[in-house]
C-alpha positions in Angstrom: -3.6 -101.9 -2.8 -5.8 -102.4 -6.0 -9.4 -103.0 -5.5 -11.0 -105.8 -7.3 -13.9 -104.2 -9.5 -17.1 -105.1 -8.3 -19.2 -108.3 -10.1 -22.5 -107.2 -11.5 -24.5 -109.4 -8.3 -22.6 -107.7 -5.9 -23.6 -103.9 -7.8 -27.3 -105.7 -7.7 -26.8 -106.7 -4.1 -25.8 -102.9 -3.1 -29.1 -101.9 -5.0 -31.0 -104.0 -3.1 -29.3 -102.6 0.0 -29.9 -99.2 -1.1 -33.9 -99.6 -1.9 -34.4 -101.3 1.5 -32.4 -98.2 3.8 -34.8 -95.9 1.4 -37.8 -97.5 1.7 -36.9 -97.9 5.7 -36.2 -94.1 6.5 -39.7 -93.5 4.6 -40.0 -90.2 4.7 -37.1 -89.1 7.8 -35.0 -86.6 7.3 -32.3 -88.2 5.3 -29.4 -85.6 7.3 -30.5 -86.3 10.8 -30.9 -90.1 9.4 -27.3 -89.8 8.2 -26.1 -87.7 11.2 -27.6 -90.6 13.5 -25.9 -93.1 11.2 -22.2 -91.4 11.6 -22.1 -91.0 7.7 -22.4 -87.6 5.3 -26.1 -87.1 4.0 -24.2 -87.3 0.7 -23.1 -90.8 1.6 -26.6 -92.0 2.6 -27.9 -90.6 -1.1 -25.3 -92.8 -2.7 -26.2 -95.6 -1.0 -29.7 -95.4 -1.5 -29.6 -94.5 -4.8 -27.2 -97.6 -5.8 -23.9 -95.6 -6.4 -22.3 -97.0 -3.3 -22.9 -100.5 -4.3 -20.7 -101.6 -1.4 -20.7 -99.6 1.8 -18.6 -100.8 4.7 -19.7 -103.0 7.5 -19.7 -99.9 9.9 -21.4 -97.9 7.8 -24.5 -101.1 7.3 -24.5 -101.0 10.6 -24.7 -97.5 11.8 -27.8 -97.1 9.0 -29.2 -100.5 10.3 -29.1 -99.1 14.2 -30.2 -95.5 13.1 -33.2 -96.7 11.2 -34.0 -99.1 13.9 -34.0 -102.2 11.4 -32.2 -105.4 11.9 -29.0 -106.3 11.0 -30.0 -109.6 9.8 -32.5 -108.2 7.6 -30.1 -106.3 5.8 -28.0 -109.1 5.8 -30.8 -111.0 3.5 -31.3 -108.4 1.5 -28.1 -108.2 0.4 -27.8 -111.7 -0.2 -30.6 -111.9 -2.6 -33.3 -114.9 -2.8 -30.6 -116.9 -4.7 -28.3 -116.7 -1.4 -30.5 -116.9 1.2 -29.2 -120.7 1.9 -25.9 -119.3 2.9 -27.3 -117.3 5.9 -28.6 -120.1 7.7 -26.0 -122.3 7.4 
């Protein structure tokens, strides 16, 4: 199976995603954060750092449950302000 390379929005969206799971754990230990979350400290770095660009849906919402922040949040931040009517629709 060949992956389709990533547009630059969705690389954007991913950084978005990544400042907000930073900015969220403020501070917490990013292992037990990642521990809590079911995914490598290393993979919560890349994530918050924009390297993972597109983490998988169990891995949002692991990070999501872990950091105690809501799905649907997450959800609009990865959408962008230029998105946001597709959520409510």
């Amino acid at each position: 199976m060949v992956r389709v390379p990533l547009t630059p929005e969705q690389i954007e969206a991913g950084r978005r995603l990544g400042a907000l799971f930073r900015e969220t754990r403020a501070g917490r230990d990013p292992a037990s954060v990642a521990l809590s979350a079911g995914i490598s400290p290393e993979t919560l770095r890349k994530i918050e750092m924009g390297r993972l660009p597109s983490p998988g849906f169990g891995t949002v919402v692991g990070l999501c449950a872990a950091l105690g922040l809501p799905l649907d949040t997450a959800a609009q931040v990865w959408l962008g302000p230029t998105d946001q009517h597709l959520a409510a629709g």
